[in-house]
C-alpha positions as CSV (number, residue, x, y, z in Angstrom):
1,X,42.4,-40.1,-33.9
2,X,41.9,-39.7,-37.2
3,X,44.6,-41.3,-39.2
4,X,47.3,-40.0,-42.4
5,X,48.6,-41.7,-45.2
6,X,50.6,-39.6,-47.5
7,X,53.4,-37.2,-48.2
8,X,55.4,-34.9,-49.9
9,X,58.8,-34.2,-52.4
10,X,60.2,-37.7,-52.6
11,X,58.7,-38.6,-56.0
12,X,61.9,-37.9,-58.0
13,X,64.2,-38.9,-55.4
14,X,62.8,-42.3,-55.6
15,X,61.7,-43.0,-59.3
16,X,64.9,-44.5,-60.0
17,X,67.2,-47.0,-58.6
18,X,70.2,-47.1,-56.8
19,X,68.2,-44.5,-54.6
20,X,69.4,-43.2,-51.3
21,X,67.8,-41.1,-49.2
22,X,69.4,-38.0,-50.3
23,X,68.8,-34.9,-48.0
24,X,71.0,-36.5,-45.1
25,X,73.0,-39.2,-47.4
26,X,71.9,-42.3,-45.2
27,X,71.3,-45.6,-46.1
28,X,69.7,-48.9,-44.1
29,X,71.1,-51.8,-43.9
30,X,69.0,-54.8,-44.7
31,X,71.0,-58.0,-45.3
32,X,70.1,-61.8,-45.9
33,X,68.0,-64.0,-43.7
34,X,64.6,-64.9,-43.7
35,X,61.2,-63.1,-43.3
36,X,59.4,-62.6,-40.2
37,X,55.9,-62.7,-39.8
38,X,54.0,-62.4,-36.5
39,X,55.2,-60.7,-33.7
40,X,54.9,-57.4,-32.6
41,X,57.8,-56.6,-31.4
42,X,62.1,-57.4,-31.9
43,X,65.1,-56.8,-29.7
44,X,68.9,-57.3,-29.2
45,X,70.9,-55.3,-31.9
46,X,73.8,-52.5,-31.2
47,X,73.1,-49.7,-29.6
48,X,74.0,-46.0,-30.8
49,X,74.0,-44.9,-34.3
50,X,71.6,-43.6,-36.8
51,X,68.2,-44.6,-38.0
52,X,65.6,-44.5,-41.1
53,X,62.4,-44.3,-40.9
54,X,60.1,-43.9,-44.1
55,X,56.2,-42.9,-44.0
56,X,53.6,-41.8,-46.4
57,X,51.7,-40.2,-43.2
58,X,52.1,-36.9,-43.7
59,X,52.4,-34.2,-41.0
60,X,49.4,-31.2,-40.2
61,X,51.6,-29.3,-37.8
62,X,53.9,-30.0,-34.6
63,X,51.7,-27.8,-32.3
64,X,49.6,-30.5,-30.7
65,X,46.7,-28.3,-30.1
66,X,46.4,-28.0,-34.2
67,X,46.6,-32.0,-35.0
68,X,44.4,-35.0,-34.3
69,X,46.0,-37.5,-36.5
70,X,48.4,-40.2,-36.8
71,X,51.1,-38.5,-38.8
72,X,51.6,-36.0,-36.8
73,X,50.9,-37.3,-33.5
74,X,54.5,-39.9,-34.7
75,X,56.3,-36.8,-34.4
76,X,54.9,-35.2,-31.3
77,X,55.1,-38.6,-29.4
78,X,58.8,-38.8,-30.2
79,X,59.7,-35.0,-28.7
80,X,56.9,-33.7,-26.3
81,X,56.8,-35.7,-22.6
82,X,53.6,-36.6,-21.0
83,X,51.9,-36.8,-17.8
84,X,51.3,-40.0,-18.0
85,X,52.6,-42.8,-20.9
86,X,52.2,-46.3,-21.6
87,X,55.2,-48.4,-21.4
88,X,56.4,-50.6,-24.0
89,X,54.2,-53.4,-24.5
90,X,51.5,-52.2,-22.5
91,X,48.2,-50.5,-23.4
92,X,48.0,-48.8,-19.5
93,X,49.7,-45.9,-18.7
94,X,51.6,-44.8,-15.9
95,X,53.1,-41.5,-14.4
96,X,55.7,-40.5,-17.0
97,X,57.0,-36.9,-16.2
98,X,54.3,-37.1,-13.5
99,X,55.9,-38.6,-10.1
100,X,51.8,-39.4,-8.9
101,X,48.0,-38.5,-10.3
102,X,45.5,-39.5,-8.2
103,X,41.9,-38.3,-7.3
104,X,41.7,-36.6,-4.6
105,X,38.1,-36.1,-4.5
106,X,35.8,-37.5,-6.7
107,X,35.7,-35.1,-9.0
108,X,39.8,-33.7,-8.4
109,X,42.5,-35.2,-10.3
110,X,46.2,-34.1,-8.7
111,X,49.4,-34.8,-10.3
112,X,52.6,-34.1,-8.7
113,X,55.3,-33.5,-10.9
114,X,58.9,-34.9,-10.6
115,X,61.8,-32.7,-9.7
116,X,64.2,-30.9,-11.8
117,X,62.3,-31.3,-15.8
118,X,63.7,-29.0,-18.1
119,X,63.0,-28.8,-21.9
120,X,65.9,-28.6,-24.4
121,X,65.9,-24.6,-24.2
122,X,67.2,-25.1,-20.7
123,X,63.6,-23.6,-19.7
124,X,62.0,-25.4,-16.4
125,X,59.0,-27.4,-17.2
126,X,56.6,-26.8,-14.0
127,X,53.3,-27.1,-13.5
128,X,52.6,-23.7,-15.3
129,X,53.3,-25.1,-18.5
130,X,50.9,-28.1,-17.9
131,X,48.1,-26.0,-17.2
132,X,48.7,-23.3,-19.9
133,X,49.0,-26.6,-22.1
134,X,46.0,-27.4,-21.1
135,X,43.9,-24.0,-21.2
136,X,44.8,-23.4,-24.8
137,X,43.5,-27.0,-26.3
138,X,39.9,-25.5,-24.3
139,X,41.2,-22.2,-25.5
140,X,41.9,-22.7,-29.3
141,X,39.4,-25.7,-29.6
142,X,40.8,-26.3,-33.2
143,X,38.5,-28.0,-35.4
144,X,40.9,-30.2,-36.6
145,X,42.7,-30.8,-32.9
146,X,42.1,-33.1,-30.1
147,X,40.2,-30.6,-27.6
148,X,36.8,-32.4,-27.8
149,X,39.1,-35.5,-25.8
150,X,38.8,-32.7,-23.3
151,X,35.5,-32.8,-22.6
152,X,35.4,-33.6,-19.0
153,X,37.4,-31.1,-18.0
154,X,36.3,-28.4,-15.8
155,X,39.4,-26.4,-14.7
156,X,43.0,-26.7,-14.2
157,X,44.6,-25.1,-11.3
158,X,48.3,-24.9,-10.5
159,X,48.7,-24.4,-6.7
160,X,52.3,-24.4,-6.8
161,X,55.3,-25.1,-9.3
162,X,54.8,-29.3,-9.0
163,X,51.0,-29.7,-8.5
164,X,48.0,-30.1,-10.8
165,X,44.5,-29.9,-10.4
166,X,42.5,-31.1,-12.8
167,X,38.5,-30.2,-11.6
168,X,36.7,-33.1,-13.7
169,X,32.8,-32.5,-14.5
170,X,31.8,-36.4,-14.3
171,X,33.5,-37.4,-11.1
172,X,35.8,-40.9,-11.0
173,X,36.3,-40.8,-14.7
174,X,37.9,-43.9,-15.4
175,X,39.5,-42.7,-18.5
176,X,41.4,-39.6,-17.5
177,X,44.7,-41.4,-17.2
178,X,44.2,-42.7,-20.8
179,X,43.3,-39.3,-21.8
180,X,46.4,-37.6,-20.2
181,X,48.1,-40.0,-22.5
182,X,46.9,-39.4,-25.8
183,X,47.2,-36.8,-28.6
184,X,45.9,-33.8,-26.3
185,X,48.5,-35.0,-23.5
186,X,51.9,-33.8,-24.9
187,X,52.9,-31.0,-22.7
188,X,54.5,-27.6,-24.5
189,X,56.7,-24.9,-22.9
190,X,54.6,-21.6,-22.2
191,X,57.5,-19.9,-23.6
192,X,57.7,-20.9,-26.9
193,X,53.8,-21.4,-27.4
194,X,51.2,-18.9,-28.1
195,X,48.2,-19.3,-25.5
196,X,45.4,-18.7,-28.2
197,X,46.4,-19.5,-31.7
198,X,48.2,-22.9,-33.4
199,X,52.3,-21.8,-33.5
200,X,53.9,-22.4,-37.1
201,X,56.2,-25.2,-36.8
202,X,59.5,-23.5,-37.6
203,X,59.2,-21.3,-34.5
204,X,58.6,-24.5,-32.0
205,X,62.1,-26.1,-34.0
206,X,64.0,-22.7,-33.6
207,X,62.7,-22.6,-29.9
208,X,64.2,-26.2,-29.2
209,X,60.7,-26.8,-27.3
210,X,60.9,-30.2,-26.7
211,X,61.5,-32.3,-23.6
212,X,60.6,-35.7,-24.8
213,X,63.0,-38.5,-26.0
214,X,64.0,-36.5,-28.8
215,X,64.4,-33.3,-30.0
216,X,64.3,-32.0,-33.6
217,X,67.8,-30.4,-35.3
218,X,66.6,-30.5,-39.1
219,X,62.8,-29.8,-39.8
220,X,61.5,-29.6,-43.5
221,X,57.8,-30.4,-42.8
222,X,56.8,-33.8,-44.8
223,X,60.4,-34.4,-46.3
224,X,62.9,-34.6,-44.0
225,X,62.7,-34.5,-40.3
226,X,65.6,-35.6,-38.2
227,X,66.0,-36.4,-34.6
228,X,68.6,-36.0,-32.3
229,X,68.3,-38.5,-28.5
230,X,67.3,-35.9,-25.7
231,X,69.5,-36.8,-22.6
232,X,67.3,-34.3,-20.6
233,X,64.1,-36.2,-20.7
234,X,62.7,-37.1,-17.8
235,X,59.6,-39.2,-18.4
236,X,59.0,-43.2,-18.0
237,X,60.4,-45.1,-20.9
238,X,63.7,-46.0,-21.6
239,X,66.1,-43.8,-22.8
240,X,66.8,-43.7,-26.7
241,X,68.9,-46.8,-28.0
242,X,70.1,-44.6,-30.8
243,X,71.4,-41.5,-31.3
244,X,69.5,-39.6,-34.5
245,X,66.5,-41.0,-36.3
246,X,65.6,-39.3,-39.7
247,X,61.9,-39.4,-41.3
248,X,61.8,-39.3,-44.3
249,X,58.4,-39.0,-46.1
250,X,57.1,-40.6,-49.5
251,X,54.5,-39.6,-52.0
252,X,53.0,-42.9,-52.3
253,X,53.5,-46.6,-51.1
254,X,55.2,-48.1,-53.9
255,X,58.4,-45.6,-53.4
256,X,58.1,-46.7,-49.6
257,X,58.2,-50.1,-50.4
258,X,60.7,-50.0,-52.9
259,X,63.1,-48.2,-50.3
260,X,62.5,-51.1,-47.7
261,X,63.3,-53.6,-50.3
262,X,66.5,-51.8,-51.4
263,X,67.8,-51.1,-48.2
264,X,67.7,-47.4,-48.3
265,X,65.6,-46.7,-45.2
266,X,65.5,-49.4,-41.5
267,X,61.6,-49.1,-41.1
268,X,59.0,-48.5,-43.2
269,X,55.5,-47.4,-40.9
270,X,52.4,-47.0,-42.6
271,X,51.1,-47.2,-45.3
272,X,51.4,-49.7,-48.0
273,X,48.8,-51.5,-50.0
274,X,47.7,-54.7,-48.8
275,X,49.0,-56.3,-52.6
276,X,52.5,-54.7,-51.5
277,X,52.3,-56.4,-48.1
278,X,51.2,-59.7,-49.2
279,X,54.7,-59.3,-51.9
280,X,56.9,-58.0,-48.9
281,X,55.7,-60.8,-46.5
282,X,57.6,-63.4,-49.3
283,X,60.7,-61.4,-49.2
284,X,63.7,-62.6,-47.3
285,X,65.4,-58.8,-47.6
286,X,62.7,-57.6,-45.2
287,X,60.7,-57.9,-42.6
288,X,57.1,-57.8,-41.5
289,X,55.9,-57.2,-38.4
290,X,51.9,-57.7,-37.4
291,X,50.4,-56.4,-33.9
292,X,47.1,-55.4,-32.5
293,X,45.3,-51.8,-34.1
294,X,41.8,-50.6,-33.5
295,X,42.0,-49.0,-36.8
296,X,38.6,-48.5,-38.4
297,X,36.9,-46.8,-41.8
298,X,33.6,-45.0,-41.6
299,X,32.0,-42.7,-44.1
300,X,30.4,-39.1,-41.8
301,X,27.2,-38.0,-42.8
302,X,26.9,-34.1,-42.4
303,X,23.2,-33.5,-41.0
304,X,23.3,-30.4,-42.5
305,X,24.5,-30.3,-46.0
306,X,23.4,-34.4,-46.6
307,X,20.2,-34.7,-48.9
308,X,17.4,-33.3,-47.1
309,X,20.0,-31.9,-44.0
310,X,19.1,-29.1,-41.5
311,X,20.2,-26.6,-43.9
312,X,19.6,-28.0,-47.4
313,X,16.3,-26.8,-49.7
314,X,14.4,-30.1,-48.6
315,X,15.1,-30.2,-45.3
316,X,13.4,-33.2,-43.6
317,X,15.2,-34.9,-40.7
318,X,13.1,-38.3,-41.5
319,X,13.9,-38.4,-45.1
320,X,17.8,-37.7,-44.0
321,X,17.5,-40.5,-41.5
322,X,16.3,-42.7,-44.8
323,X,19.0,-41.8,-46.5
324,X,21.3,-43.1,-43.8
325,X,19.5,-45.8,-43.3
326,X,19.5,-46.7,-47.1
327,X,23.4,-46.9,-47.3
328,X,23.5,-48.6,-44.3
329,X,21.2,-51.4,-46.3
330,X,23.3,-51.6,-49.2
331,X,27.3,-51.2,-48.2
332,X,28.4,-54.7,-48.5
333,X,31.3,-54.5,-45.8
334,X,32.8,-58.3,-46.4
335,X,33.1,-57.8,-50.5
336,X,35.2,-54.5,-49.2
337,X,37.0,-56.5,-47.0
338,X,38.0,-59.1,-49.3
339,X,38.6,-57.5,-52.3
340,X,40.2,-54.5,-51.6
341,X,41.9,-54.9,-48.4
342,X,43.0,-58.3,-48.8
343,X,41.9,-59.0,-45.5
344,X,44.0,-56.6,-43.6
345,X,40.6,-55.3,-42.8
346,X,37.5,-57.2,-41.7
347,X,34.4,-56.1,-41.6
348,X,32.6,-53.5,-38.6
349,X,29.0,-53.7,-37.5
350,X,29.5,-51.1,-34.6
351,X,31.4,-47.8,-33.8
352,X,33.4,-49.7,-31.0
353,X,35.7,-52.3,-33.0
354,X,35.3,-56.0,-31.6
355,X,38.0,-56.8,-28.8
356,X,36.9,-53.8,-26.7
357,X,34.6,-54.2,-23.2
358,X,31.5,-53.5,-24.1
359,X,31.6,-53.7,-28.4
360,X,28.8,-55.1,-29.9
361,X,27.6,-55.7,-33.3
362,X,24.3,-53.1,-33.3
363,X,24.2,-52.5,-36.9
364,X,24.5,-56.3,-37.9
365,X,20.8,-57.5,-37.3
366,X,19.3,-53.6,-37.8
367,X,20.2,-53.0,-41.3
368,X,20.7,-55.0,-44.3
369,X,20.0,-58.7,-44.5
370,X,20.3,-58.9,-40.8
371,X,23.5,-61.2,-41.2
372,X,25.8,-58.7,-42.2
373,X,24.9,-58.6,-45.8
374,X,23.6,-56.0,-47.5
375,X,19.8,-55.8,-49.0
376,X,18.6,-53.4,-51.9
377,X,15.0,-54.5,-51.6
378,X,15.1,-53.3,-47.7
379,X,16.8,-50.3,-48.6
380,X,14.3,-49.6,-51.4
381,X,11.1,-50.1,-48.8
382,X,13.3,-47.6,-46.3
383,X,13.5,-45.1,-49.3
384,X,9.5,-45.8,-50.3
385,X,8.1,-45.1,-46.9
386,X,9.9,-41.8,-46.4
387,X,8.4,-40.7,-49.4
388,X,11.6,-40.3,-51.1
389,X,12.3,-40.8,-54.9
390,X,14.8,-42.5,-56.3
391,X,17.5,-41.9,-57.8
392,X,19.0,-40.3,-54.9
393,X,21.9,-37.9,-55.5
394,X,24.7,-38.5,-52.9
395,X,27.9,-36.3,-52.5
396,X,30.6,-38.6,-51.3
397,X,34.1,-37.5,-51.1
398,X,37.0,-39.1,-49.7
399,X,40.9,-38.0,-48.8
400,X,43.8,-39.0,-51.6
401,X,46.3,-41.4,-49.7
402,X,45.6,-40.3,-46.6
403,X,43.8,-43.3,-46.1
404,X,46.2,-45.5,-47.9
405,X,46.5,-46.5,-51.5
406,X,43.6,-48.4,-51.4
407,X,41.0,-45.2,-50.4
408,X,40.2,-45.1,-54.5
409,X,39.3,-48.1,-54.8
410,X,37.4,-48.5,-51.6
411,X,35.0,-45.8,-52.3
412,X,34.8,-46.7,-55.9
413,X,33.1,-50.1,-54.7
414,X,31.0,-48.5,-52.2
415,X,29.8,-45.8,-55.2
416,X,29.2,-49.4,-57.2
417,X,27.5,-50.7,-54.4
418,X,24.9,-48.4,-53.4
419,X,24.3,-47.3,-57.6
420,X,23.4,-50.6,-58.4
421,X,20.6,-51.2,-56.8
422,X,18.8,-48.2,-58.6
423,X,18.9,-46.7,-55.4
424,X,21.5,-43.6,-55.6
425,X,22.8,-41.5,-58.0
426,X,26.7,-41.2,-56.3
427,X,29.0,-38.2,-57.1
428,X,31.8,-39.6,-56.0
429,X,35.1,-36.8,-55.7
430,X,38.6,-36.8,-53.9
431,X,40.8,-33.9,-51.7
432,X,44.6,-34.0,-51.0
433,X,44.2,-34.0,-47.1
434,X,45.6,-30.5,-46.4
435,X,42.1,-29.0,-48.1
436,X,40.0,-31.7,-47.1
437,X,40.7,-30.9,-43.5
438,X,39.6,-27.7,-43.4
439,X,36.7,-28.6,-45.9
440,X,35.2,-31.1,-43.8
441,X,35.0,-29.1,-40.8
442,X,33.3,-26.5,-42.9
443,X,30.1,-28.3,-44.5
444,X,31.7,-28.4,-47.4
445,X,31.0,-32.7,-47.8
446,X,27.4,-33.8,-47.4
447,X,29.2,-37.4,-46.9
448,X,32.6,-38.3,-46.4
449,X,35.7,-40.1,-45.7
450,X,37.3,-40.7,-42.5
451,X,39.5,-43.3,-40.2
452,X,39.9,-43.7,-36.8
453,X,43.4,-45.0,-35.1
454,X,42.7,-44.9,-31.7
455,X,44.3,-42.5,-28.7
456,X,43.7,-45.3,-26.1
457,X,42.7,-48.9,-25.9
458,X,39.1,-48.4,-24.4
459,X,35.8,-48.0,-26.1
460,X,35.2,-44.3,-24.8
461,X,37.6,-42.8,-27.6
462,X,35.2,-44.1,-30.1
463,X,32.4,-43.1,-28.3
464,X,33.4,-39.4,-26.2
465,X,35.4,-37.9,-29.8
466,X,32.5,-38.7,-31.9
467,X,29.0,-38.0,-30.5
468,X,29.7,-35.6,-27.1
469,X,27.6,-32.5,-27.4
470,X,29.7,-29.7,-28.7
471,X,32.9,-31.7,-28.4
472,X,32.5,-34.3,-31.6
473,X,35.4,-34.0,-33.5
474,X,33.2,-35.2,-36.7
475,X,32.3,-31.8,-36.9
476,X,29.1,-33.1,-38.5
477,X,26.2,-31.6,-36.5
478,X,25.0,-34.5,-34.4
479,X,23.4,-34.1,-31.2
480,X,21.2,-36.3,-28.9
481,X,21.2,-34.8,-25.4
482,X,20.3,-39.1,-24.1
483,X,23.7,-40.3,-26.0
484,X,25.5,-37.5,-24.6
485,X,24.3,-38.4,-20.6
486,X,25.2,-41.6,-21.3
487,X,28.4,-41.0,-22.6
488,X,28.8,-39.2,-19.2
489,X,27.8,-42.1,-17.5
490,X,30.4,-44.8,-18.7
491,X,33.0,-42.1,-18.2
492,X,32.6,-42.2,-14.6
493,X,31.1,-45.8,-13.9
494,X,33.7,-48.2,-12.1
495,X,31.8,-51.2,-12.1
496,X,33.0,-52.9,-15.2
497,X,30.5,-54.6,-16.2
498,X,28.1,-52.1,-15.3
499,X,30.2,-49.4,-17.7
500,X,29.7,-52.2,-20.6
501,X,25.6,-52.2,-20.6
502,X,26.1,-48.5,-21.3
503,X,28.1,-48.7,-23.7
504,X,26.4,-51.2,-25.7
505,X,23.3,-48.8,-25.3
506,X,24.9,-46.0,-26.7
507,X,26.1,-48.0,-29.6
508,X,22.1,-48.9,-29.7
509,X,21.2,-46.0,-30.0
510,X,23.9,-44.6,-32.1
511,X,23.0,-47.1,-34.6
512,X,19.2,-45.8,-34.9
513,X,20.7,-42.5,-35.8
514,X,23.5,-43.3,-37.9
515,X,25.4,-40.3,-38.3
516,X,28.3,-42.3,-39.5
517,X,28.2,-45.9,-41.3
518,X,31.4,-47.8,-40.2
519,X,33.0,-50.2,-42.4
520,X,35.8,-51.9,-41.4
521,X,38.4,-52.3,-38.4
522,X,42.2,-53.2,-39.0
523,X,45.6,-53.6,-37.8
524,X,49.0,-52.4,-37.2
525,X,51.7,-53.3,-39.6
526,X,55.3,-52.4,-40.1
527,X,58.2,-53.7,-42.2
528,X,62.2,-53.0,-41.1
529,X,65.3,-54.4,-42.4
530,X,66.7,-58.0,-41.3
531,X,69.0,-56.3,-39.5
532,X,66.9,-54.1,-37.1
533,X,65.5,-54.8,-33.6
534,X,63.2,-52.8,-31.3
535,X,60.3,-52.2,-33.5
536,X,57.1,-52.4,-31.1
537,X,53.6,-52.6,-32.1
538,X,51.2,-53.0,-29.0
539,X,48.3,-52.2,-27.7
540,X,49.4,-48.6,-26.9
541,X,48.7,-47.8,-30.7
542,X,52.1,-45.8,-30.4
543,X,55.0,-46.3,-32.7
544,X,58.0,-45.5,-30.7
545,X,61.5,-44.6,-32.1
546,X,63.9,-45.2,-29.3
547,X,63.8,-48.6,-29.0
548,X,65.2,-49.0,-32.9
549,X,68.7,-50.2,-33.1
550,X,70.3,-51.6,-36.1
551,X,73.4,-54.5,-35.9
């Protein structure tokens, strides 16, 4: 999933002191005591009561059909249910509003439903708004949505008003669980949805079409979003400790950190700069709270609009491959690391981050100095024997904030990088994310920005979004028929050590091709008040608001 770091109408509000956060008139509390460090989670606290929640991640739209990324997937999590959900603390998920989903043939996934689910509009939630959800992620196939996690999906069939059939193309697919539980799992009311276009954001509030742990009351889209506890939900985790949480969003990470320091909001999730974390970490007002991420940084290559891409004047897919292969030679992921990321980042040698069955590091001894290092002569000799001359000219553009704070100075090392070596001539631009959304999927950026926070702990979601055939959510114009039958293969190979020789071979492969460079893989961080319990960060890469409380 790709991720968002950014936001909207708070830069007043918070440029000077004594700030509150003003459109509801709440405040944090965040007393003495000392700093916490590891951990990632807290508990104990009161019960009840209201919450604060600030973010820089800014929202793309409540429709889940219409989002794959992190800011708004914090929303949707919060206020759609799932079939399936991973508990707190677990990366595995389980039957949420689904009683059972089993197969029942190889390639026939059923899920009975439990009895009695209604959303908030008091409308029944049946089986028939499980497969319309369904049928319009196929259906609409958004380019900037989560469809393409779809891919194995044949049909969906709804016998009667508790059953599911989910026909699967690859049979056994040892993933389909995970993928009922990520960002194209949250179920909508047929109702209140169209079947074949995105809904806007203020119908889906007015229709109260939510059934998850929450429901929204007050919506102004990347301001002010607030909450209210959902006693209807029916699905697996807990019921809501508080009452109302209110998001509030910021234009930039210094006004988020400055609100967590002064008390005006309990949590503060994504993003701030890693010199703001290292200053927060020594700050007995607050704390900071570490767990595990599969967050990672790539630059996309377009096959088509790079220099010489399908469609560009000098079209020549070997000279395009030696372009790739040439910033592959030269990024130098560890000075990146180090000096801009502080070490919240490390560095990435393979599209699956280390940690996960079957990563490996297929880039590493390939390119560069074979240890990880980059090396301008190699790249130069790549460049040579394509025929290619030099300087090449290289469009690179990358997303303000919505990477973090530290996007601008990322990409203005990688521009130094691969310029001085003689090598490449870098144009080097930035989009506010709203346009660069819609520009990316549209060949507008020969190379470009994007980040990855994962929709399940399990090397397929790097591996099925990416590089399916006609299902890549890159949107980039890569297709190798071999990667995509193996892809097919891991999906439905039980034998686990089995399913990890495929996967390192399509990373092999992957890497020969290189139709992204990947940089870096991070973590999960998140900073709260002294007074505050319940903030998880697991495996599940979800950041849940009902288990805040605040005493």
């Amino acid at each position: 999933m790709t991720s968002a770091f950014s936001g909207r109408n708070r830069r007043v509000l918070l440029a000077t002191a004594g700030i509150t956060v003003a459109a509801l008139a709440l405040a944090g509390c965040s007393g003495g005591g000392s700093n916490g460090g590891g951990g990632g989670s807290s508990s104990g606290g009161s019960k009840g009561g209201t919450i604060t929640v600030g973010t820089t991640d800014p929202l793309t739209t409540l429709d889940p059909a219409g989002s794959y990324d992190n800011g708004s997937l914090a929303v949707q999590l919060q206020v759609f249910p799932f079939l399936f959900d991973s508990p707190v603390g677990s990366p595995d998920p389980e039957p949420s509003i689904a009683e059972s989903g089993e197969f029942t043939s190889p390639t026939e996934f059923t899920v009975k439903l439990k009895d009695g689910l209604k959303w908030a509009n008091g409308n029944d939630l049946t089986s028939s708004d499980v497969k319309f959800t369904f049928d319009r992620q196929l259906k609409i196939k958004d380019p900037n949505g989560p469809s393409s996690l779809l891919a194995n999906v044949d049909s969906i069939e709804a016998p009667d008003d508790s059953t599911v059939v989910f026909t699967l193309k690859v049979p056994n697919d040892v993933t389909f669980k995970q993928v009922l539980s990520s960002p194209v799992g949250p179920i909508v009311d047929e109702d209140s949805f169209s079947a074949d276009a995105l809904t806007p954001d203020d119908e889906i509030v007015k229709a109260k079409a939510f059934a998850g742990q929450y429901q929204i009351t007050s919506y102004k889209a990347n301001s002010v979003i607030q909450f209210k506890k959902y006693d209807g939900y029916g699905g697996n985790l807990d019921p809501a400790a508080n009452d109302t949480v209110n998001l509030s969003y910021f234009d930039d990470s210094s006004n988020l950190k400055l609100a967590i320091q002064q008390g005006d909001i309990d949590v503060a999730y994504r993003s701030m700069s890693p010199t703001d974390v290292a200053d927060l970490r020594s700050d007995n007002k607050v704390k900071v709270m570490d767990g595990p991420g599969g967050a990672i940084r790539y630059i996309v290559f377009n096959f088509d609009t790079q220099p010489f891409g399908a469609k560009t004047a000098e079209a020549d897919p070997a000279k395009a491959l030696a372009v790739r292969q040439a910033v592959a030679d030269l990024v130098d992921r560890e000075t990146i690391a180090d000096q801009v990321f502080k070490g919240t980042f490390t560095p990435l040698y393979s599209f699956v981050p280390a940690g996960l069955t079957g990563a490996n590091e297929s880039l590493k001894s390939v390119y560069g100095d074979g240890s990880g290092g980059p090396d301008a002569d190699k790249a130069k000799s790549t460049l040579q024997a394509a025929g290619i001359t030099t300087p090449v000219t290289l469009d690179l553009q990358y997303a303000l904030e919505h990477y973090g704070p530290s996007s601008p100075d990322e990409y203005a090392l990688v521009k130094d990088q691969l310029e001085s070596s003689g090598l490449f001539k870098v144009n080097l631009a930035s989009t506010e994310w709203t346009q660069y959304a819609k520009d990316r999927t549209s060949d507008q950026y020969p190379a470009y920005q994007l980040g990855w926070f994962p929709d399940f702990s399990d090397a397929d979601n790097y591996l099925t979004p990416f590089f399916r055939l006609d299902n890549g959510f890159l949107a980039n114009h890569y297709q190798d028929a071999e990667v995509d039958s193996l892809i097919s293969q891991e999906i439905g190979t039980e034998d686990k050590d089995a399913r990890a020789a495929i996967i390192e071979q399509i990373q092999d492969k992957v890497a020969a091709q290189l139709p992204t460079v990947p940089l870096l893989q991070g973590a999960e961080l998140a900073v709260t008040g002294t007074d505050i319990s319940g903030v998880t960060l697991d495996a599940s890469y979800k950041f849940r608001y009902a288990g805040i409380s605040k005493g």
